[in-house]
N, C-alpha and C positions, 0 to 999 in steps of 0.2 A: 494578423500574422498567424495565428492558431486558428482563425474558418478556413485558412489556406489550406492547411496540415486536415481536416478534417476526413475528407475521403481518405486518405492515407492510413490514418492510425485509424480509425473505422475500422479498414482491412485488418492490420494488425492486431487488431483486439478481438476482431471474429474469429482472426487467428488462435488467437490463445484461447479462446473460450471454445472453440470447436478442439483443441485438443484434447483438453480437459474439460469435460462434461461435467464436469460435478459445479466447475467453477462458472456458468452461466450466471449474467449479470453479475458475477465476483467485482469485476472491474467496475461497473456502474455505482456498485454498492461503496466499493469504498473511497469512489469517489465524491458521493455526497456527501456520507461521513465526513469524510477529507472538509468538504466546504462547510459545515457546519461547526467542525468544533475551527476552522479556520475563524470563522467568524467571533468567536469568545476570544479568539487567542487576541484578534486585531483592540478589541473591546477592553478586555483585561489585563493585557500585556504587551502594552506599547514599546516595554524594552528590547521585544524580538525582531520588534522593526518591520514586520509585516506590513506590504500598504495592500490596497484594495487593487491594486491593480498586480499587486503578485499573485492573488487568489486563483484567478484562469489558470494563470501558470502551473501551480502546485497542484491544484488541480487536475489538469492536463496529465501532470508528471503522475497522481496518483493513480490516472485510468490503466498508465501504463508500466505500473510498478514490478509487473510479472512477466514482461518482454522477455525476461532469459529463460522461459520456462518453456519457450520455444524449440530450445536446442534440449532440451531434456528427453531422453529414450522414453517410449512408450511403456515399456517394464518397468518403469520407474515410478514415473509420473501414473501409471494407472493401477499399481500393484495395489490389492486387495489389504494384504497384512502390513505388520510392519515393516519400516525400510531397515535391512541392517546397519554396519556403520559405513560401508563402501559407498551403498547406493545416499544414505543419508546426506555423506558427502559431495554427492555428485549432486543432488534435489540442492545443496547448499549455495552447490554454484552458480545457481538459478541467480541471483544476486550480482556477482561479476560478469556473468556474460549479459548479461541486463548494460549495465555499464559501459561493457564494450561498444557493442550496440550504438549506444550515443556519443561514446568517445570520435568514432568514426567519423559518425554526424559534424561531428566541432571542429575537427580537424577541417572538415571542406567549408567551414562558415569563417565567416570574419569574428572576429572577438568582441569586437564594440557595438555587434546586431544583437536584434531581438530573440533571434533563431539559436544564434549562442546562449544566451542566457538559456533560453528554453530546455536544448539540449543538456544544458550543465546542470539544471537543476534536476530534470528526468534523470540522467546518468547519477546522481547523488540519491536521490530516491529506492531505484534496481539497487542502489550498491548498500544502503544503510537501513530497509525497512524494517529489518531483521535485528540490529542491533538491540541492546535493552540498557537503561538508564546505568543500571549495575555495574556496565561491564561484562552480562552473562550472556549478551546476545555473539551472530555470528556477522560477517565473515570476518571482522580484525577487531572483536573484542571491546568495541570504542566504549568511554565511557562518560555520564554526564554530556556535558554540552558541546563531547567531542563532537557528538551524532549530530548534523545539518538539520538544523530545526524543523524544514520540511519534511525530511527522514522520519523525523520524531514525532510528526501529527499524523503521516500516513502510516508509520509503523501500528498506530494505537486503531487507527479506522481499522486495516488491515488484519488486524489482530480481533478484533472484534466481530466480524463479520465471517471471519474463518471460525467461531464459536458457534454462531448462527446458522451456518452453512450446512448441510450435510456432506458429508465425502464418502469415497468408495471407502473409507478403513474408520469411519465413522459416523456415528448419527448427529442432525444437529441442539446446539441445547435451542432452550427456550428464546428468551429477548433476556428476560429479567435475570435467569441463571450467568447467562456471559456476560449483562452489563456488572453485577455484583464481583465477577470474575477475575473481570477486567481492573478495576477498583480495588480489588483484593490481591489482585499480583500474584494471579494465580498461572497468568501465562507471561511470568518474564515483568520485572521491574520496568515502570514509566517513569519519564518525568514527572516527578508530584504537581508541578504547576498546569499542565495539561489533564492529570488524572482530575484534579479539582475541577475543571473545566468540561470534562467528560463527566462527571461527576450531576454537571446541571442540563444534560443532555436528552437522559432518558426517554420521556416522551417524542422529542423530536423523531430520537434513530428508531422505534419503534413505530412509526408512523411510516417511513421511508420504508423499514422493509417490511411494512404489510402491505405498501403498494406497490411494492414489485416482485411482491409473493402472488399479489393478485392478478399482476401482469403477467406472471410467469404460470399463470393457472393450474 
């Protein structure tokens, strides 16, 4: 079902990476992420009910967490300094139009296929990565276990790897600075039970992206 879609969102994802330069491999990146702290979550926390066969899934949905970023103006998405609150909000909506995006998708599929699921879960993803355990994330504020679980594992990869990153309105940290970061709730309250989790992570994600730092030459 998902090596069908492969040429597809392929496209889609060169998409988003050839807009925004900065975010090359962005999408690769947090999708390993994604599958590795998947992998504790399935381990340590069987009450989220994660099986192994939703991992492609989430996965999947994590490559393409940034679909709405598509419709985002170039003045925006490329500006140098910071966004004020107008453009802020508009970079915000990157989220809901992610969403749409796959709402569309659902609409043309049957409900009890594979491709629905797929789409539901991707469309929950765009719409929640952004959230934070607290309550202080965006776009509706959710809080605790409001956030879609998958939401809440790719919000933490996502977050992580935007530390790492460089951007045009910033340099990137270290490994060690954002994993400590992250951990410390410096950008936006986690789930503690996944923080724990990321917490045993370290070496793995630091291994991933020094080979695709290395890929990336």
């Amino acid at each position: 079902m998902i090596q069908g879609k492969d040429m597809l969102f392929s496209y889609v994802i060169s998409v988003i990476e050839n807009r925004d330069f900065y975010a090359e491999y962005h999408c690769e990146k947090v999708q390993r992420f994604t599958r590795i702290l998947l992998e504790k979550v399935i381990r340590f926390c069987p009450d989220y009910k994660i099986s192994e066969e939703d991992v492609d899934t989430i996965c999947f949905a994590a490559m393409l967490h940034d679909v709405g970023k598509t419709v985002i103006p170039d003045r925006i998405l490329h500006k140098a300094g910071r966004l004020d609150f107008n453009e802020l909000e508009i970079m915000k909506n990157h989220t809901r139009k992610g969403r749409q995006i796959f709402e569309r998708l659902m609409k043309l599929t049957r409900e009890d296929s594979a491709d629905y699921a797929l789409y539901k879960c991707c469309a929950e993803v765009c719409m929640y990565h952004h959230e934070r355990y607290d309550g202080d994330g965006y776009p509706l504020g959710l809080k605790g276990d409001e956030i879609p679980i998958a939401a809440q594992i790719v919000g933490v990869a996502d977050a992580y790897d935007a530390l790492i990153s460089e951007r045009i309105y910033k340099p990137a940290y270290k490994p060690e600075e954002a994993f400590e970061m992250i951990i410390e709730g410096d950008c936006g309250v986690f789930n503690p039970r996944l923080i724990d989790l990321f917490s045993m992570m370290r070496m793995e994600l630091e291994e991933v992206h020094e080979e695709i730092m290395r890929k990336k030459g």
